[in-house]
C-alpha positions in Angstrom: 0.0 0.0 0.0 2.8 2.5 0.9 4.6 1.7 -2.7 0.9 2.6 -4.4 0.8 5.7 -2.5 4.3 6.9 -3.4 4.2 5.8 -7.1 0.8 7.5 -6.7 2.3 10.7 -5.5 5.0 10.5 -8.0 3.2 10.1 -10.8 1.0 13.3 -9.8 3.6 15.1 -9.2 5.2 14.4 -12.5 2.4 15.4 -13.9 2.2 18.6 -12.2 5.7 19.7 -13.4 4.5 18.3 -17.4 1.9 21.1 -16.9 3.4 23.6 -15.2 6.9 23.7 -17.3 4.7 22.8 -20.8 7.3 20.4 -21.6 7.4 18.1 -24.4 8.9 14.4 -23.9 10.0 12.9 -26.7 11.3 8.7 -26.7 14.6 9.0 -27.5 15.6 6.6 -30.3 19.0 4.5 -30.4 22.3 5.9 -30.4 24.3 6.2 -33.5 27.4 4.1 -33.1 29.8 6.9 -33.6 28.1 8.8 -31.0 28.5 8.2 -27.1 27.2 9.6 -24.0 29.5 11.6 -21.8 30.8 10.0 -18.9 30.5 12.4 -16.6 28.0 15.1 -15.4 29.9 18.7 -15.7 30.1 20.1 -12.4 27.8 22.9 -10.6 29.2 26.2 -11.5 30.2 27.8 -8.0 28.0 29.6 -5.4 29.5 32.5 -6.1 28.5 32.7 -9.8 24.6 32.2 -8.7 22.6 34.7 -6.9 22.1 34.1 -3.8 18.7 32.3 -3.0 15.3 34.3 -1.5 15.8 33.3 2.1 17.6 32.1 4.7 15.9 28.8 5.2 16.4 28.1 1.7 20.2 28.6 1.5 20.6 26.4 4.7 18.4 23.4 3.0 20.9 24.5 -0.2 23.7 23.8 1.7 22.4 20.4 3.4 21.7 19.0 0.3 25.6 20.6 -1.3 27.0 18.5 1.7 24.4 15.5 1.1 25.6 15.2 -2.3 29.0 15.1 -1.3 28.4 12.4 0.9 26.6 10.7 -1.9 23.1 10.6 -0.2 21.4 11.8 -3.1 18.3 11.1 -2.1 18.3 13.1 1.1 19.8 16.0 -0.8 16.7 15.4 -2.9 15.3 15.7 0.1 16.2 19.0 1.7 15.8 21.0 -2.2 12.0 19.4 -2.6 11.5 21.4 0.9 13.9 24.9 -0.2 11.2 24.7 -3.6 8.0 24.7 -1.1 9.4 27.0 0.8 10.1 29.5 -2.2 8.6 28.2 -5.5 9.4 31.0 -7.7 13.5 30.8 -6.6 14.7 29.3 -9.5 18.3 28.2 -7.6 16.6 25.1 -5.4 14.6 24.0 -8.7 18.0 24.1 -10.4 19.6 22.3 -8.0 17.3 19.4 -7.6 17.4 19.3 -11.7 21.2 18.6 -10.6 20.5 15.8 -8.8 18.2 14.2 -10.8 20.6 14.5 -13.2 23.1 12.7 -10.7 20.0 9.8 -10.1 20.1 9.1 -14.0 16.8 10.6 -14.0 16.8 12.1 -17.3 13.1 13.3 -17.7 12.7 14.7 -14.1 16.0 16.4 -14.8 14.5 18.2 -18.1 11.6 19.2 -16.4 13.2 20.8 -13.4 15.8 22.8 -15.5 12.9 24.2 -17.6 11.2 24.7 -14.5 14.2 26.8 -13.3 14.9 28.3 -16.9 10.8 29.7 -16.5 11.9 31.2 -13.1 15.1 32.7 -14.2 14.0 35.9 -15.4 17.2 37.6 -17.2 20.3 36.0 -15.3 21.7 33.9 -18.2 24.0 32.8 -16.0 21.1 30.7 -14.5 19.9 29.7 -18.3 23.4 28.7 -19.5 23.4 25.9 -15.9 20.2 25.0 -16.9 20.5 24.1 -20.5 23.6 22.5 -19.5 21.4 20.1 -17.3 19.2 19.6 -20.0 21.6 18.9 -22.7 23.1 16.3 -19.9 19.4 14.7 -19.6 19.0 14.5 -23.3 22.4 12.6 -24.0 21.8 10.2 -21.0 18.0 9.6 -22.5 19.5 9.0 -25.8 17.8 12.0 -27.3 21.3 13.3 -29.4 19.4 15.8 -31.4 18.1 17.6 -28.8 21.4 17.5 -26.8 22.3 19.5 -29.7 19.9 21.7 -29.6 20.6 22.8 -26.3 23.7 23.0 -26.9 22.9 25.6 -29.3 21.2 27.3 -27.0 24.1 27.5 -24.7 26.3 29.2 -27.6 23.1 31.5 -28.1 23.1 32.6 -24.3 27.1 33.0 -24.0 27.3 35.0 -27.3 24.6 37.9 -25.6 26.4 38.1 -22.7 
């Protein structure tokens, strides 16, 4: 019954993000032979380079889950950013750090949404875009989905060049 509920919750709260980011899922098809995944996730660009988040409650559940994921308790950094994003949903700095470690999980679809759902929130810092279509290029090569890796990495190029 407990493993109903969850998948329950999960699957509405999936839902919830499809709708509220308007994303579009597409099956990713094989891989070309000549073309393989990368190996390794790039890493989080430094606090420094973010603005800081909307409160203090949320940059101390930030932090918990930056040491979390160090620990390699990924799902209790999960964990602490779910919490930072009901504490401020329009911050897009906890949405684009759980996209991170989604990312981490192999979760390729939930990482797409949450990076979208960060990119919505961004308003004009392209530093937050650029880390977001980074995620999302990540989640498209690990779902197989090459052309649309590429396509955000165009958009990467797009928001480094107006800078």
């Amino acid at each position: 019954m407990y493993h109903r509920a969850n998948l329950c919750l999960m699957i509405l709260g999936s839902l919830f993000f499809l709708y509220g980011c308007a994303a579009t899922y597409h099956p990713p098809g094989p891989l070309p032979p000549e073309i393989s995944l990368p190996q390794s996730v790039p890493p989080a660009p430094e606090q420094k380079q973010i603005p800081e988040p909307s409160s203090r409650a949320v940059s101390d559940l930030i932090a918990k889950a930056d040491h979390m994921e160090q620990s390699g308790e990924l799902e209790t950094a999960a964990a602490s950013l779910e919490r930072a994003v009901r504490i401020s949903p329009k911050d897009p700095i906890p949405w684009q750090r759980l996209a991170q470690i989604r990312l981490l999980q192999k979760d390729a679809v939930q990482a797409e949404i949450l990076a979208e759902k960060s990119n919505s929130l961004a308003g004009r810092s392209k530093r937050i875009m650029c880390r977001n279509w980074q995620i999302i290029k990540e989640a498209r090569y690990l779902a197989g989905d090459v052309k649309g890796a590429l396509r955000a990495e165009d958009k990467i190029e797009e928001l480094d060049t107006t800078n």
